[in-house]
C-alpha positions in Angstrom: 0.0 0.0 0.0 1.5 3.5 -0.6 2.5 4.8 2.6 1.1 8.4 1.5 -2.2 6.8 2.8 -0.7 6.8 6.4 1.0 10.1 6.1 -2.1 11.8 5.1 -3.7 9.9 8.1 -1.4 11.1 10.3 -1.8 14.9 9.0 -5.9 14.3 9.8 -5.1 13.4 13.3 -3.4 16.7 13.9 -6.9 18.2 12.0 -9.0 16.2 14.5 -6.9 16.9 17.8 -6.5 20.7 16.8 -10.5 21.2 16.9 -11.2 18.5 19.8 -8.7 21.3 21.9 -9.5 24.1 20.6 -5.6 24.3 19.2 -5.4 26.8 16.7 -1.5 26.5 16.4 -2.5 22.8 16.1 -4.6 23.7 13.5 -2.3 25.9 11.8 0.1 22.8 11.2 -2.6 21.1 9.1 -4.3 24.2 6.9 -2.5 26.0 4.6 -3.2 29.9 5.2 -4.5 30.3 1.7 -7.3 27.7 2.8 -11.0 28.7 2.6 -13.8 26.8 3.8 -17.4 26.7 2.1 -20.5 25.5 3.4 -24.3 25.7 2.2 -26.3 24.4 4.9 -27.5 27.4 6.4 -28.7 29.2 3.4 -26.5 31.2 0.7 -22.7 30.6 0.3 -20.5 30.9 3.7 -17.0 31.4 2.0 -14.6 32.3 5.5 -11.0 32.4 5.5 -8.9 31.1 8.2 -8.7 34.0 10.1 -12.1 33.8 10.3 -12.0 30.2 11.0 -9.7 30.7 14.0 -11.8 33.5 15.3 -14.7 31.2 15.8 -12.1 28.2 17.1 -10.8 30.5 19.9 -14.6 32.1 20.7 -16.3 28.7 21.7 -15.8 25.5 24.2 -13.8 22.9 23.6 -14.8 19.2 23.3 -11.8 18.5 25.7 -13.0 20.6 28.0 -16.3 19.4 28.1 -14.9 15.6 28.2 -17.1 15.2 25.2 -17.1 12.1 23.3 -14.6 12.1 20.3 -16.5 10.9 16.8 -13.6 11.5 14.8 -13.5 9.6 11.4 -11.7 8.9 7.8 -14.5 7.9 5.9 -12.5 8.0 2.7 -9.2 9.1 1.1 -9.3 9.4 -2.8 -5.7 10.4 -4.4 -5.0 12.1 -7.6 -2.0 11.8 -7.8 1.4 11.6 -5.7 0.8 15.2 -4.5 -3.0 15.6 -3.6 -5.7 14.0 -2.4 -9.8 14.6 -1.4 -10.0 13.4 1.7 -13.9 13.1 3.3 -14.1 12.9 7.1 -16.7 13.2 9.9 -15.7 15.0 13.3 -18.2 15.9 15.9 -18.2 19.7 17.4 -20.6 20.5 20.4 -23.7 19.4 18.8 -22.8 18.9 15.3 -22.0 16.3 13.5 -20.0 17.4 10.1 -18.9 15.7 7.0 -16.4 17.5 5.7 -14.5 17.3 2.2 -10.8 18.1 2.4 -8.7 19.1 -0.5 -5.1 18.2 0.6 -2.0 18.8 -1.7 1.3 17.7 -0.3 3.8 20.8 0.3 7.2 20.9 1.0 6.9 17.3 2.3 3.6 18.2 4.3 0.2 17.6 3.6 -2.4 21.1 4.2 -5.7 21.4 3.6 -6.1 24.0 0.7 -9.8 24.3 0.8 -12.7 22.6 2.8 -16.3 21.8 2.4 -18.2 21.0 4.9 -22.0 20.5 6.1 -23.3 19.4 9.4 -26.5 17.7 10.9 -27.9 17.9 14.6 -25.7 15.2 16.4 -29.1 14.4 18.1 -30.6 13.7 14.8 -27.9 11.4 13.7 -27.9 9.2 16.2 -31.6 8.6 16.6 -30.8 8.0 12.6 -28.5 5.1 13.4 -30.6 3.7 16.4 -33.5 3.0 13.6 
């Protein structure tokens, strides 16, 4: 197996563990500062850069401070090509459950997110989904 499957694994662990703490120097080891992230659930187009990301990381509780469960998950890693990779994931935050769809490219020897998608259902709602 190519072992770029395990260092891209590795890179999503820092992803997970940087919003779990609240760690946005965590965080800034896995996106690239260019990175945007998109979403649509709410209505029109939600296009925030990191800063604004980070903004909204440092303004809210952690999960590790609320000894919340950890539902952090690789649900897929498709690669282009020796240097990027769509990577889709699912990682709980307060009470949200989001898919998210990670576009990594691998820089300098590092893989970074270079833009995210990402929507969310009730955490509530997914789990009375899965106890049906």
């Amino acid at each position: 197996m190519d072992a770029s499957y395990d260092e891209i694994s590795r890179a999503l662990q820092t992803y997970f563990d940087g919003f779990y703490d609240g760690d946005i120097e965590t965080l800034k080891g896995i996106f690239h500062p260019a990175c945007h992230l998109y979403s649509a659930t709410d209505g029109p187009l939600l296009d925030d850069d990191m800063e604004a990301v980070y903004a909204r990381v440092a303004g809210r509780t952690t999960g590790a401070s609320q000894n919340e469960v950890r539902r952090d998950r690789i649900l897929s890693i498709d690669k282009s090509g020796p240097e990027s990779a769509l990577v889709k994931v699912q990682i709980a935050i307060g009470p949200k459950l989001f898919t998210d769809y990670l576009n990594l490219l691998k820089i300098d020897g590092q893989w970074r997110i270079i833009a995210k998608i990402y929507t969310y259902v009730l955490l509530a709602e997914a789990q009375a989904q899965a106890a049906e």
